[in-house]
C-alpha positions as a printed Julia matrix, in Angstrom:
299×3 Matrix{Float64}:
 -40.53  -18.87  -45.68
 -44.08  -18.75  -46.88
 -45.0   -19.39  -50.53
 -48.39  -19.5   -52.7
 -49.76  -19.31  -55.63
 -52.93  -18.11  -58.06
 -53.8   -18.54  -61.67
 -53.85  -15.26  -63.22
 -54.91  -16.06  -66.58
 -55.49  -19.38  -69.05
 -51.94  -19.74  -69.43
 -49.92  -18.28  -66.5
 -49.69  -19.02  -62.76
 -48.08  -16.17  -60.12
 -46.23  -17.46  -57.44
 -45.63  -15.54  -54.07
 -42.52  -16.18  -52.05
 -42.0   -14.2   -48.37
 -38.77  -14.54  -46.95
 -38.28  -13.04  -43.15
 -34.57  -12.21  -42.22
 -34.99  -11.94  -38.79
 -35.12  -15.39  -37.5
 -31.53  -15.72  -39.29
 -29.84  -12.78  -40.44
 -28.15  -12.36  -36.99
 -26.56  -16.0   -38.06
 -24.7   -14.44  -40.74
 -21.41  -13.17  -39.88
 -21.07   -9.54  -40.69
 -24.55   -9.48  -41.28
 -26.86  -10.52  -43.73
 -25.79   -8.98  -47.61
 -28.04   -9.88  -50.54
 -24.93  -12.53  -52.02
 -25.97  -14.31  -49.07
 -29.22  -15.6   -50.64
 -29.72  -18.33  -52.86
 -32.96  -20.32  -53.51
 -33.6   -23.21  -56.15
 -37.35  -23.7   -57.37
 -38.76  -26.89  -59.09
 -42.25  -27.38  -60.85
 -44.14  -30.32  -60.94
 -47.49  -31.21  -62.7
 -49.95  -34.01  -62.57
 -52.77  -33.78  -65.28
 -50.97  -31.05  -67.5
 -47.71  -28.9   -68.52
 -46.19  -26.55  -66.33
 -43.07  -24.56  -67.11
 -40.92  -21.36  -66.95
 -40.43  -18.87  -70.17
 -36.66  -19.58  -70.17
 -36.55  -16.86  -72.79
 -38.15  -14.31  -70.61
 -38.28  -14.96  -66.91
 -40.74  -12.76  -65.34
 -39.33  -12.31  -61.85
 -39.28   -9.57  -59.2
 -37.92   -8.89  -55.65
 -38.81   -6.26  -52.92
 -39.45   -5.3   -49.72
 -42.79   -6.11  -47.87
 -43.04   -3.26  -45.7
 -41.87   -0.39  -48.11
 -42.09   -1.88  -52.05
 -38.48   -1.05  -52.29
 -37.5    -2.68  -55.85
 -34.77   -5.56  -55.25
 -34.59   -7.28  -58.25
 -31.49   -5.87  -59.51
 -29.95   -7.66  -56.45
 -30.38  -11.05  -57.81
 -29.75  -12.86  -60.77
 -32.29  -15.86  -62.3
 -31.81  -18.8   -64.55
 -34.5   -21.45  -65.5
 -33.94  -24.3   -67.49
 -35.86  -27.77  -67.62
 -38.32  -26.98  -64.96
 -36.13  -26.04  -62.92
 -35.12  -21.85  -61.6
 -32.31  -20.44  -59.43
 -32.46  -16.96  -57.71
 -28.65  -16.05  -56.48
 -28.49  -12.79  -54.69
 -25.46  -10.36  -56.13
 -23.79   -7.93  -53.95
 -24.22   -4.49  -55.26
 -22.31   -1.13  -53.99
 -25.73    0.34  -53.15
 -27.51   -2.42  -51.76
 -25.13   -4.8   -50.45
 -26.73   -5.45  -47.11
 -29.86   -6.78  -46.24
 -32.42   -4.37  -44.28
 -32.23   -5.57  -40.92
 -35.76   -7.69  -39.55
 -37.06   -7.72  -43.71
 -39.4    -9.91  -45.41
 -38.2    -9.85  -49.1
 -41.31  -10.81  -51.46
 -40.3   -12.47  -54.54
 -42.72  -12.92  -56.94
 -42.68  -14.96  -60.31
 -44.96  -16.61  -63.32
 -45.01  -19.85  -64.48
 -46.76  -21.31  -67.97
 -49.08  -24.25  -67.56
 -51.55  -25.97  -69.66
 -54.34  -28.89  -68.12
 -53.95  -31.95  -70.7
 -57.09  -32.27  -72.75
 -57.9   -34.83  -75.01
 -58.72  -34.56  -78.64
 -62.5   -33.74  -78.43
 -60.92  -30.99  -76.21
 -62.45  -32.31  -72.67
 -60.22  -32.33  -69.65
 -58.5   -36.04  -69.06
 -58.49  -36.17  -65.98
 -60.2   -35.37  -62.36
 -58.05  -31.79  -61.97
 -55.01  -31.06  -62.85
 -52.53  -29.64  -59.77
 -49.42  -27.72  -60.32
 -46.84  -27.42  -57.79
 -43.89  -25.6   -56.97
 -41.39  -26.48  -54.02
 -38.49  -23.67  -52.97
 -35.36  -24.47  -51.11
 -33.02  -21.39  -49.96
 -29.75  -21.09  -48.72
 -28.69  -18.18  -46.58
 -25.12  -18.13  -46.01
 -23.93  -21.66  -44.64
 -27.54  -21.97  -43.02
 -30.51  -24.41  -45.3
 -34.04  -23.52  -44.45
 -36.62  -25.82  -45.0
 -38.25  -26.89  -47.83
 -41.48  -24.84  -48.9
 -44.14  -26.0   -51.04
 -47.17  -24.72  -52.91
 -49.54  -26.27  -55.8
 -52.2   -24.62  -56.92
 -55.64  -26.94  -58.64
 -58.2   -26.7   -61.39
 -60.74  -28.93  -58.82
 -62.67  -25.88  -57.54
 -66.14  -27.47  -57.71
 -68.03  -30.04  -54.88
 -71.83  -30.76  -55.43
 -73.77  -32.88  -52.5
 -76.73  -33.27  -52.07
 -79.6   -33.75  -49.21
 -81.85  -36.32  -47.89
 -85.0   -36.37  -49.72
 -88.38  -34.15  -48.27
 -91.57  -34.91  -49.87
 -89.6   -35.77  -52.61
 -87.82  -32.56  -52.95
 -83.91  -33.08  -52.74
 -81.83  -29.92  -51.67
 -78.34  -29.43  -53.62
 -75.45  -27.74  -52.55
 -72.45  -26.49  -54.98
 -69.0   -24.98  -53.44
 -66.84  -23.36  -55.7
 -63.21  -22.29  -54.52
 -62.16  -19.62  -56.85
 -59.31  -18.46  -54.07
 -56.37  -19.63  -56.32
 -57.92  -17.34  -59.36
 -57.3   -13.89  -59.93
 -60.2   -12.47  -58.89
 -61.43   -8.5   -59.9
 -63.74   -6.78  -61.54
 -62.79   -7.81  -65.19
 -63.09  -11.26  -64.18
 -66.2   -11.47  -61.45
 -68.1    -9.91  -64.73
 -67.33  -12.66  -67.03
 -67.64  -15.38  -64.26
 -70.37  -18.19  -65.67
 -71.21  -20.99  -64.07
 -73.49  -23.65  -65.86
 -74.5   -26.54  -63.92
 -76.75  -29.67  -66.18
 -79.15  -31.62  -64.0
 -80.01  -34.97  -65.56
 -82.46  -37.55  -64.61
 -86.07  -37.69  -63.26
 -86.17  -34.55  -61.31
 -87.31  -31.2   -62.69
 -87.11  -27.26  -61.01
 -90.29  -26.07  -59.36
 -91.58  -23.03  -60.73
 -90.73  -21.15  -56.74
 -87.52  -22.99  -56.45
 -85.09  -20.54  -54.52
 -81.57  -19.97  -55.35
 -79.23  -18.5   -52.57
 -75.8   -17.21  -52.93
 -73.44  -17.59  -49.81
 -69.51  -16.92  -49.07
 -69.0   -18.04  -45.26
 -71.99  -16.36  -43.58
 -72.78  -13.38  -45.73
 -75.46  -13.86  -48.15
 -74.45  -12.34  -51.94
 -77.56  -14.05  -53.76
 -78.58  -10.4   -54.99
 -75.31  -10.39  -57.19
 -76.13  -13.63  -59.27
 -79.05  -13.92  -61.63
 -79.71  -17.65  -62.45
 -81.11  -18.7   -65.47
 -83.7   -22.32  -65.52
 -83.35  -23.85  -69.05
 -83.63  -27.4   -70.89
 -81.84  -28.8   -73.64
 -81.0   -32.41  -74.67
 -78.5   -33.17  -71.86
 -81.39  -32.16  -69.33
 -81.96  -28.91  -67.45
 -79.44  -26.31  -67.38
 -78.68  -23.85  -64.51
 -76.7   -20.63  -65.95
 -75.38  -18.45  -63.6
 -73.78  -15.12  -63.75
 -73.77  -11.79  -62.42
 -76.38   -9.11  -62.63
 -75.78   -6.74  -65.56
 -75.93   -3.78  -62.59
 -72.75   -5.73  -60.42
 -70.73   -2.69  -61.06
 -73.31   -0.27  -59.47
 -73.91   -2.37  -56.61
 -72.41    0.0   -53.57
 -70.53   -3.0   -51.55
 -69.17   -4.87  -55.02
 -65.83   -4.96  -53.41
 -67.0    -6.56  -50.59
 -67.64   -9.82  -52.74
 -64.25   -9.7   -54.91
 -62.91   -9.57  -51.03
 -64.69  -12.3   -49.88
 -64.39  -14.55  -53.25
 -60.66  -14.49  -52.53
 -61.21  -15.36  -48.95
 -64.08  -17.94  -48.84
 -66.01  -20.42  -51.28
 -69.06  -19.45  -53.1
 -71.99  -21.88  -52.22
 -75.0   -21.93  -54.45
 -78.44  -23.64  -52.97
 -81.18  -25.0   -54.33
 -83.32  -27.37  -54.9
 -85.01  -30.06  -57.05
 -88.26  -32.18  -56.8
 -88.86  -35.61  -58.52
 -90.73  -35.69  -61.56
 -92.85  -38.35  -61.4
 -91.21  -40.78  -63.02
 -90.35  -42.96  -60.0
 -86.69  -42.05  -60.57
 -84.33  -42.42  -57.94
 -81.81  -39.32  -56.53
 -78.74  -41.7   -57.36
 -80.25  -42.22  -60.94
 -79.35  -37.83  -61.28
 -76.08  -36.73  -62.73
 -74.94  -33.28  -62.42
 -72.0   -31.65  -64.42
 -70.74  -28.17  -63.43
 -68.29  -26.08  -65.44
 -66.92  -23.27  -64.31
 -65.28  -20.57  -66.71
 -63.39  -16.99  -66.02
 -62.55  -14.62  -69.04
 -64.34  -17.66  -71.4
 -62.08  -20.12  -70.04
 -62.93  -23.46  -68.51
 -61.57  -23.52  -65.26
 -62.62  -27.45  -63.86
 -63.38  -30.28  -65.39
 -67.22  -30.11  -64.75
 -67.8   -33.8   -63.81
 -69.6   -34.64  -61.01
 -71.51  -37.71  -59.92
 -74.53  -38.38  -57.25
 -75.13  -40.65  -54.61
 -78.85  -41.94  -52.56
 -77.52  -39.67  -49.63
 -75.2   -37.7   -50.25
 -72.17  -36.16  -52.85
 -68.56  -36.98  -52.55
């Protein structure tokens, strides 16, 4: 079996199970029927809530090669964190296509624990959910999946002629990622300390090899925390012709943003900068934004 998952909102996390009958349905005498299946699900959390809607359990079933709707074959239960799937037999459907992968796909509720000022308590918060199934007499192993709000890593580079190059990787492959969201993606990123933005410093946009930096517009401003980078994407996104090319390869591969910064003056040192960068889809914080600096390097 192969499980993950992906935050598709605030609020709700989709989790993807793939189950392939052919490495056991032969082991099932008389072959494999759908009352043959039973899998129990358990959610964990550190750094938040994570649940099932025990009132309505949003669950489906089908086929992976065909979308043949399966979830009238099985029936679901959740209660304290915890969710069984039992297969039924039905007149219709009571076998099991032979050499399947059944997809079952359900949501979750979570919540990352904040604190009263409303800032996240801890580093990133990670939800998990671990499967076991039963076909027949036969357990299969144990799968497990967690999904994390930690989608941000800063570092930065040895000093040249007192300019210090930064690099920022953001993982947004466990967020639903299309063209609703990509257009409300902001990223803000606060420099503090004794280094300032030259007036030619160059930003560059990269997933993997391919360089997006036409997408993203970023914005150089100050307030009293220090400088602020905003960036978002260009008002034309939607017009660009190979758009879908960068939803693709956000779900495949981490954003990296370059750039870099030159010291003021002051005689400050690189591990006397702080950065902080928040992330937010659909006006929603997705990390906590901290971030701290060191002489050579970010960890």
């Amino acid at each position: 079996m192969d499980k993950e998952g992906q935050f598709i909102s605030d609020s709700q996390i989709q989790w993807t199970v793939e189950m392939n009958t052919s490495s056991f349905g032969s082991l099932v005498d008389g072959g494999m029927k759908f009352g043959d299946i039973e899998l129990a699900d358990a959610l964990s959390v550190d750094g938040g809530t994570h649940k099932f809607d025990e009132d309505k359990i949003n669950f489906s079933a089908k086929y992976k090669d065909d979308d043949t709707d399966l979830t009238d074959n099985f029936e679901v239960d959740a209660k304290n964190g915890q969710m069984t799937i039992v297969g039924k037999n039905t007149e219709d459907h009571a076998a099991v296509k032979d050499n399947s992968t059944i997809v079952f796909t359900f949501l979750t509720e979570y919540e990352v624990a904040k604190d009263n000022e409303g800032n996240f308590e801890s580093e990133k918060a990670v939800f998990t959910n671990k499967i076991k199934a039963t076909v027949g007499q036969l357990d299969l192993e144990e799968v497990k999946a967690d999904v994390s709000t930690d989608v941000v890593s800063k570092k930065s580079g040895a000093a040249v002629n007192g300019t210090y190059p930064w690099t920022v990787d953001i993982d947004l492959q466990k967020f639903k990622i299309d063209e609703g969201s990509i257009q409300k993606l902001v990223i803000n990123d606060t420099l503090k300390g004794p280094h300032k933005f030259e007036q030619k410093t160059e930003f560059r946009f990269t997933v993997g090899d391919d360089d997006y930096s036409e997408y993203f517009s970023p914005i150089v401003s100050s307030n009293g925390d220090g400088v602020v980078i905003t960036v978002k994407p260009i008002d034309e996104i939607k017009d660009v012709e190979d758009y879908s090319e960068l939803i693709t390869a956000l779900q495949t591969g981490k954003l990296t943003i370059t750039y870099s910064t030159k010291d003021n003056g002051d005689g400050g040192a690189i591990s006397s900068v702080s950065n902080k960068v928040e992330v937010s889809l659909n006006g929603q914080i997705i990390n906590n934004g901290s971030g701290t600096s060191q002489e050579k390097g970010f960890s």
